[in-house]
N, C-alpha and C positions, 0 to 999 in steps of 0.2 A: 388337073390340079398340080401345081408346082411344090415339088415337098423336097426339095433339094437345094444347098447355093451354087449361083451360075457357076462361080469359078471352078469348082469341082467336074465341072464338065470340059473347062479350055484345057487344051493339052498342054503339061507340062513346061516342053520347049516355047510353046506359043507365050503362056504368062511369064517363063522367064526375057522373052524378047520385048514383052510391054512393059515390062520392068526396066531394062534396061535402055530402052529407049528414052522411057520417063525421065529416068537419073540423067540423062545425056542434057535436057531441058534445062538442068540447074548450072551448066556452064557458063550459061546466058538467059539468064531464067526469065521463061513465059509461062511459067505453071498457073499462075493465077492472070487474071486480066489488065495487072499493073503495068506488065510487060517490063520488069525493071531494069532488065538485061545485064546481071550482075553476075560474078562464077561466083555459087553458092558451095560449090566445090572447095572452091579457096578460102573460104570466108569472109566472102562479099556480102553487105546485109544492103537489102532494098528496105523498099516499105513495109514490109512486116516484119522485118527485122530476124527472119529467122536463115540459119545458117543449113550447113550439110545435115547435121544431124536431127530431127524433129528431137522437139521439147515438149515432155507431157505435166500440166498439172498434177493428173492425179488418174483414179482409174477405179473402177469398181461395178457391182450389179445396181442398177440406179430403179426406181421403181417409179420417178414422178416423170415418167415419159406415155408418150398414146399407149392406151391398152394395149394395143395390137400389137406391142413391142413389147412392152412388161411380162404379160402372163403371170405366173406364179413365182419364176425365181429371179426377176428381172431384167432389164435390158444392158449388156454389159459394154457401158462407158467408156472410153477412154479422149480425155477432154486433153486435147491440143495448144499449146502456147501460141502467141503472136498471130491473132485472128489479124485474117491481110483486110478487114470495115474496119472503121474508124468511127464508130459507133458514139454518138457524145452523150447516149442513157442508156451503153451497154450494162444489159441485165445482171451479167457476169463476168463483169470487168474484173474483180479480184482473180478469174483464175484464167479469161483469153487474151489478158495483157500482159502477165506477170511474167517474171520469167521463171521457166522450168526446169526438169529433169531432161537431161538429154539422153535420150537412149539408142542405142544401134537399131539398123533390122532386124537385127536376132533378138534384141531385147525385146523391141516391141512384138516379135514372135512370141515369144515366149508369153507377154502380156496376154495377148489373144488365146492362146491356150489357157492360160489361167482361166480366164476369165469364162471361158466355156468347161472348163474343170468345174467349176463351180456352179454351174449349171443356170448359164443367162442363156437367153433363146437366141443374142444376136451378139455380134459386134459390132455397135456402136460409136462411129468413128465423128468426134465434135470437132467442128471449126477443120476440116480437113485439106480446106481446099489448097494450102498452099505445101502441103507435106504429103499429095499423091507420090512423088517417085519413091517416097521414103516406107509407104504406109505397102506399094505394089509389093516393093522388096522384101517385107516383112513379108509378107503372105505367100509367097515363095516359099518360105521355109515353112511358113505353120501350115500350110495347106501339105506340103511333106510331111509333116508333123502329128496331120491327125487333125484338123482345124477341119468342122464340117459344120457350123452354122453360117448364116446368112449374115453378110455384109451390109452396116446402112451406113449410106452419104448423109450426114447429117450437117447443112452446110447454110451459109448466110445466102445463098443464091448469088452470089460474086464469085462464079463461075466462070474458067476457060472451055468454051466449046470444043475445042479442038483437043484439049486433055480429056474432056470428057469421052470423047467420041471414041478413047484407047481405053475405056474402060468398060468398053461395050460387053457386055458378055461376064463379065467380074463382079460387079455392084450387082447386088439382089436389091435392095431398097433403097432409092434417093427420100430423100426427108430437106428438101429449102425451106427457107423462108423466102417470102416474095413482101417486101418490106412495104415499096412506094410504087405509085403508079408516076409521078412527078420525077424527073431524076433533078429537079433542083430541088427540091425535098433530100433526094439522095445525097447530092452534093454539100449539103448545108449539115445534114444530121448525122451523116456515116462518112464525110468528109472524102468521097471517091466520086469521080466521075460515069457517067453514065450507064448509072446502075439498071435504071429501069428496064433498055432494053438488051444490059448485059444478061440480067436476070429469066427474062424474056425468053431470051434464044437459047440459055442454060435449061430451063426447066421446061420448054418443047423435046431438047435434044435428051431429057431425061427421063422423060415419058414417051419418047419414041426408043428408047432403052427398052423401058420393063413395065409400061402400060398403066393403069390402074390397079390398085392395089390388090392384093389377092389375099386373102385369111386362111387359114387352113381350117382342120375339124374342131383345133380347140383353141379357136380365136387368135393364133397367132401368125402374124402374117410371114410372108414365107417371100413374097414379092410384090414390086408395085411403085407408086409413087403417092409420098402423102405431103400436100402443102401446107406448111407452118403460115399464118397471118397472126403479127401481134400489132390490135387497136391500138391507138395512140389518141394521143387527146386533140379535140378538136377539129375528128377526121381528119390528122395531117399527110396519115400514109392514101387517103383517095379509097378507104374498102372497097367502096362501090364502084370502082373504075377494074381495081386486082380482079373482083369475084366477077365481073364480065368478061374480061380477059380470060381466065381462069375455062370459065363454060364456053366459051366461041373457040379460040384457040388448042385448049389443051383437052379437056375433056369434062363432058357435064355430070360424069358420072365421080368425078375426084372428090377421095376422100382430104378434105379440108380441119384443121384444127386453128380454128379461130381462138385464139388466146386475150384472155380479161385480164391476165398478170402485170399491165406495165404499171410503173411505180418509178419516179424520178430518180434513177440512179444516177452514178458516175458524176461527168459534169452535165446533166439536165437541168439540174435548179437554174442554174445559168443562161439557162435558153425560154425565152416567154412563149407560154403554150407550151412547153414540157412539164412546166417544175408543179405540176399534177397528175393524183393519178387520175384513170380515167373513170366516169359517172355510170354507173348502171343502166342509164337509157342511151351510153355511145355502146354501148357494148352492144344493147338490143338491137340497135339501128345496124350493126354491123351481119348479127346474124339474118335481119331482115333483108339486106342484101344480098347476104350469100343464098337466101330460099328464091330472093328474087329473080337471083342472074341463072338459077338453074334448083328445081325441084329435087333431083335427084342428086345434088352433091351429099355426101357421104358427112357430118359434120361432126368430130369429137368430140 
């Protein structure tokens, strides 16, 4: 049983060296799969618009996450500005588009302490994927600091492989979403390009990280990989194509959280076949694929 975060085991010099490699990415940044090749250093903005400093909405113990992250005093949040999708019925557009708080490393240090001062089981890191060098460098200091809960990637699955793979050893819990099995799906609803199997090769390489999920004695997971799916109307994201994917590729034992919450945000009214939500027999139809493509998926 793993009752520890990875990073507490990489040696100091080591996470200060993945740290700063990280940073080195933003001179010409491929941190994400945009590849925008901008100095983020200088304050250069690509496509997500976000600069040197990560920008945080907002932050706190959040409790409407998987069990296995909540527990009793909840899973502690901290929700990122300038999500690199372009989501056109992002769920929470009011707070991954907006613009934010800009806070240092230290600051965001300092956030992660709090936030386990307060007694959340994890740190919770939303929409991250384009403020890895930022998010490495904070934990540098909080991991000096005293910082000994478990890290979760909590990310749209628009994913750089090749970042990921420096975070080997660091991340205790990825948490993607795996949207579309279509990438012109992808391209039409989250306005990026080939997502599906950018997706794909991100969340192999994130389950060849830290494997399937692992719970400890009082329900709280400690490691692992949990795949977010949110139904869409009119089976646009392909469930039944993800949840086979899902069982042949990654593993038939993956705990899966198949989500019934979509609801026309953003601009979805705008788009035919979103500007609903979805029917209680697409939702069933969803979970009956996921039993189908594999008996032993884990389902929240």
């Amino acid at each position: 049983m793993i009752d520890y975060p990875s990073y507490i085991t990489c040696p100091e010099k080591s996470l200060q060296r993945t740290a700063l490699e990280l940073v080195s990415l933003l001179e010409d940044c491929t941190v994400c799969p945009h590849h925008c090749h901008v100095n983020r250093l200088k304050g250069e903005l690509g496509y997500c618009h976000a600069g040197w400093h990560a920008e945080i909405s907002g932050y706190g113990p959040h409790s409407g996450e998987e069990s296995p992250l909540v527990g009793r005093y909840g899973s502690g949040t901290i929700f990122f500005s300038h999500c690199n999708m372009g989501c056109v019925y992002c769920q929470n557009w009011d707070t991954s588009h907006s613009q934010g708080e800009q806070v240092s490393p230290e600051e965001l240090a300092d956030i992660m302490l709090d936030l386990q001062s307060q007694g959340c089981h994890n740190i919770n890191l939303v929409s991250p994927s384009h403020y890895v060098p930022q998010i490495i460098a904070a934990l540098v200091s909080a991991a000096n600091r005293g910082l000994r809960i478990p890290l979760v990637y909590n990310s749209g699955g628009y994913d750089e492989k090749a970042v990921l793979e420096k975070l080997n050893g660091i991340i205790d819990i990825y948490m993607p979403d795996f949207k579309y099995a279509d990438p012109t799906v992808g391209k039409k609803l989250s306005c990026i390009d080939a997502y599906t199997d950018i997706a794909k090769t991100a969340i192999k390489e994130m389950h060849r990280q830290v494997g399937d999920l692992v719970v400890g004695d009082k329900g709280i997971a400690c490691h692992g990989l949990i795949i977010r799916h949110l139904v869409l109307p009119g089976n646009l994201a392909a469930t039944d194509e993800i949840m086979r994917f899902i069982a042949q590729e990654i593993s038939p034992y993956s705990y899966i959280n198949i989500m019934d919450q979509y609801y026309p945000e953003f601009k979805a009214g705008s788009y035919p076949g979103l500007n609903r939500p979805i029917s209680r027999s697409e939702y069933q139809a969803a979970l009956t694929a996921a039993k189908k493509a594999s008996p032993h998926f884990r389902l929240a």
